[in-house]
C-alpha positions in Angstrom: 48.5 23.0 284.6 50.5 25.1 282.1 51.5 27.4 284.9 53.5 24.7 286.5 54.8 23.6 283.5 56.4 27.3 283.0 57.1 26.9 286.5 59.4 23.6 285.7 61.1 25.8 282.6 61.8 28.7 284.4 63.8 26.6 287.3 65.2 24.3 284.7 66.6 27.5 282.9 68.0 28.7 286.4 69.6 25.6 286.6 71.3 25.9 283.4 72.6 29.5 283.9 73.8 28.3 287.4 76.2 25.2 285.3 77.3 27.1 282.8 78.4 29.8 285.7 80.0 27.3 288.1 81.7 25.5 284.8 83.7 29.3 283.7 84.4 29.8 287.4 86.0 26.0 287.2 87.8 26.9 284.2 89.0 30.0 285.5 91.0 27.9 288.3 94.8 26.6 288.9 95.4 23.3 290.4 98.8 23.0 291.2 100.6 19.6 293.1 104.4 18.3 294.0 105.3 15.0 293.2 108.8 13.7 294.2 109.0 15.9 297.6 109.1 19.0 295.8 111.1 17.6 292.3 108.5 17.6 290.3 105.1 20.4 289.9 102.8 20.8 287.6 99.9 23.3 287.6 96.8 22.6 285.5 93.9 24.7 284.7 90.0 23.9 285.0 90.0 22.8 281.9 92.3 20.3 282.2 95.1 22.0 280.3 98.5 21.6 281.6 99.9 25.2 281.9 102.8 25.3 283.8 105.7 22.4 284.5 108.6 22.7 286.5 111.4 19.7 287.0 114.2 19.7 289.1 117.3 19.9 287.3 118.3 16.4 289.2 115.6 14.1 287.6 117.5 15.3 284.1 119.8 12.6 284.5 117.0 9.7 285.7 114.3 9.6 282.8 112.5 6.3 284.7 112.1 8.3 288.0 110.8 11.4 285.5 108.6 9.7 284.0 107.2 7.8 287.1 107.0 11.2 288.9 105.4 13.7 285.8 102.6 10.4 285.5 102.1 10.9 289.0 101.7 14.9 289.6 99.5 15.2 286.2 97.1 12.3 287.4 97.0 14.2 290.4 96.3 17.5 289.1 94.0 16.1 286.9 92.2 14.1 289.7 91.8 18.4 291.7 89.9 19.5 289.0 87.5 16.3 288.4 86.7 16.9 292.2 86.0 20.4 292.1 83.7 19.8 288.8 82.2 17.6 290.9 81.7 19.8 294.1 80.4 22.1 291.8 77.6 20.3 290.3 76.4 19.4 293.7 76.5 23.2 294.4 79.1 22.9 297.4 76.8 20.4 298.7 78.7 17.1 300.2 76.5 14.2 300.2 78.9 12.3 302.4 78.0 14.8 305.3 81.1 16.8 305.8 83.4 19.6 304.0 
């Protein structure tokens, strides 16, 4: 009995070293998207961190559409890296049946 017990620990410990390996690969990532055709990109890292912003210098004149279109490429951004945390924790595995 206390064999598979240390059994259950030993693969529950694997399990652990193969998160916490999958979760600094994640943050080690860049997520990048366009918003606005092109006007608007934003690159994120797997931690969620922002790192890099670029606007085109014709948005500097319309704050609304700025503002519509920085809400739009960080959500996105954001959105990569929640999938790929996700992807990860199933191993690669897609439960929906394909890749």
């Amino acid at each position: 009995m206390f064999g598979k017990i240390g059994d259950i620990g030993k693969m529950l410990e694997g399990m652990q070293e193969n998160a916490s390996k999958l979760q600094s690969e994640l943050e080690s990532k860049t997520f990048s998207v366009k918003s606005g055709g092109g006007l608007v990109k934003v690159s994120i890292n797997g931690k969620g961190e922002v790192i890099d912003l670029i606007v085109d210098d014709s948005l500097l004149n319309d704050k609304a559409s700025l503002q519509i279109l920085l809400m739009g490429a960080i959500n996105d951004a954001y959105k990569m890296v929640q999938q790929n945390s996700a992807m990860g924790m199933l191993g690669g595995i897609n439960p929906f049946g394909s890749k």
